[in-house]
N, C-alpha and C positions, 0 to 999 in steps of 0.2 A: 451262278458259279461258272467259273473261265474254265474248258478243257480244252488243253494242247494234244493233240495229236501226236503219239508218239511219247507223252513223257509217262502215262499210266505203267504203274508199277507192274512187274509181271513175277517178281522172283525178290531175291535177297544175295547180296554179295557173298555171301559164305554159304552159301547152296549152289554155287559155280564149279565147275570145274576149272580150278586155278587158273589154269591160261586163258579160257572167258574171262576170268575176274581180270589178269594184267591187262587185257585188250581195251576193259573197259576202261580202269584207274587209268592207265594208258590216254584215252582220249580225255575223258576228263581234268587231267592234269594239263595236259596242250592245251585246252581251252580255256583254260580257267589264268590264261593270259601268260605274260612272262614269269612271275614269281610259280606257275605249276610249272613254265618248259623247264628251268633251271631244274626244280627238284626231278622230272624226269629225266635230264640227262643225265644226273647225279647219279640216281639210280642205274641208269644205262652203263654207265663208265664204274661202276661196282658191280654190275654183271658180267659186261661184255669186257672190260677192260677199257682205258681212254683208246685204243690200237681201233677199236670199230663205233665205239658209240654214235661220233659226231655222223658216218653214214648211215647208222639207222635211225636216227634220230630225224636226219635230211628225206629220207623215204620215206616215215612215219605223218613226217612234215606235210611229204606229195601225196599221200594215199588219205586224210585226212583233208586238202585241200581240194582234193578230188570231189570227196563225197559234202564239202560242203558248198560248193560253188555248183555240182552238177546235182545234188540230192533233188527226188522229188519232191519234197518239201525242204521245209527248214529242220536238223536236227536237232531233237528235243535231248536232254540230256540231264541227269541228276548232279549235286553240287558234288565237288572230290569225298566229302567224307560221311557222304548218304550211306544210310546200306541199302536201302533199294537199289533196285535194278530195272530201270525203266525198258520199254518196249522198245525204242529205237535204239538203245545201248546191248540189249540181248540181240539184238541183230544184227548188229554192226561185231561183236564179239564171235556171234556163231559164224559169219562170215568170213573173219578172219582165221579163226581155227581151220573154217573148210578149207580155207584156200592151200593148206600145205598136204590134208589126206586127198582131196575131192574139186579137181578145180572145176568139175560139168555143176555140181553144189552150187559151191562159192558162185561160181556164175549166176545161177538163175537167181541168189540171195540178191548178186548184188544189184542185179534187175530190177529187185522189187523197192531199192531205195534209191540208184540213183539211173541217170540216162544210160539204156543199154548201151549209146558209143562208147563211152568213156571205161564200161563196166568190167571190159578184158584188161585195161590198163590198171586196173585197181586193181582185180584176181591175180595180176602178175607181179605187182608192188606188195600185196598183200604175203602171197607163198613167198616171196623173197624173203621180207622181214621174220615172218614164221619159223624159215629155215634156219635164219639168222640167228634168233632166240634158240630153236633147237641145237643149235650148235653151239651156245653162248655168246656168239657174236663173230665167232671166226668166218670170215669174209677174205676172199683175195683180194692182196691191194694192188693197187698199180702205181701209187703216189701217196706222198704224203698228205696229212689234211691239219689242221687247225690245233687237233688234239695230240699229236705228234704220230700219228697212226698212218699206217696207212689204209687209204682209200679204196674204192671199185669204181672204173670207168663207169658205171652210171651214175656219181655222184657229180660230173659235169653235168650230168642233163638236168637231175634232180635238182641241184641247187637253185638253177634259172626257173623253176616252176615255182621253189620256194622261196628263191626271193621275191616271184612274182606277189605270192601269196600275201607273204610278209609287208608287201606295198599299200596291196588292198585292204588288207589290216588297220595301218594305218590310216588313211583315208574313212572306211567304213568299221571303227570298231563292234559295232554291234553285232558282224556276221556267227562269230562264235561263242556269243552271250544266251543260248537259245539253252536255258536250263531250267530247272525246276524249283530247286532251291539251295 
């Protein structure tokens, strides 16, 4: 019998505290290829409105690209419509929550899964999106973007990390296939 590191069940999706739960639906939809980003953004632009989606979507993009290119391992991950709640997905969720009460938290969480260089750039991508959500999505923009919205100067930075991402994608599909079932 195969044990993956990280995919062991720890909890149940509706024993979350809602915003764990979106963090995780959240990742699992992004990786579960193009047909989940679409419904995330769907989702994103019926919350946030289309005015912010496509930058949170773009940040979501970077702070997931982060922890999978820099993770100390590979992350393990349940299929979109599990109701488990794997071990590396309650971490990656508690992480995310810290980062908008607790960014010394969020820190030391995100130490334990990906390279401490990278791990202030993620706690700052993270409390961003957070805030984001907390707010519905209202973000200040400086320019227009794709969705007819406007944008926040760091979605020039952003983008260029996720197109990078997007590259490697293609090239190596297998990066964000690291699931359960």
């Amino acid at each position: 019998m195969r044990h993956d590191a990280g995919a062991s069940p720890v909890g149940k999706m509706d024993m979350l505290p809602k915003g764990e739960a979106w963090w995780i639906r959240a990742l699992r939809l992004w990786c579960d290829g193009l047909d989940g980003q679409v419904v995330l953004r769907d989702e994103l632009c019926a919350r946030m409105g289309p005015d912010n989606a496509e930058a949170f979507f773009t940040r979501f993009t970077d702070l997931v690209a982060l922890l999978l290119r820099h993770g100390r391992r590979p992350l393990m991950r349940h299929g979109v419509t599990c109701d488990c709640v794997g071990a590396d997905e309650a971490v990656f969720a508690l992480f995310c929550a810290q980062a908008v009460h607790d960014r010394e938290e969020a820190m030391m969480i995100a130490c334990l899964i990906m390279r401490a260089d990278v791990a202030p750039i993620a706690v700052s991508l993270a409390q961003t999106l957070g805030l984001d959500l907390a707010r519905g999505g209202s973000a200040s923009g400086t320019r227009s973007g794709a969705f007819g919205g406007r944008l926040d100067r760091r979605q020039e930075y952003s983008s260029d990390l996720a197109s990078d991402f997007a590259s490697d994608l293609a090239r190596d599909p297998q990066v964000p296939r690291n699931k359960l079932n």
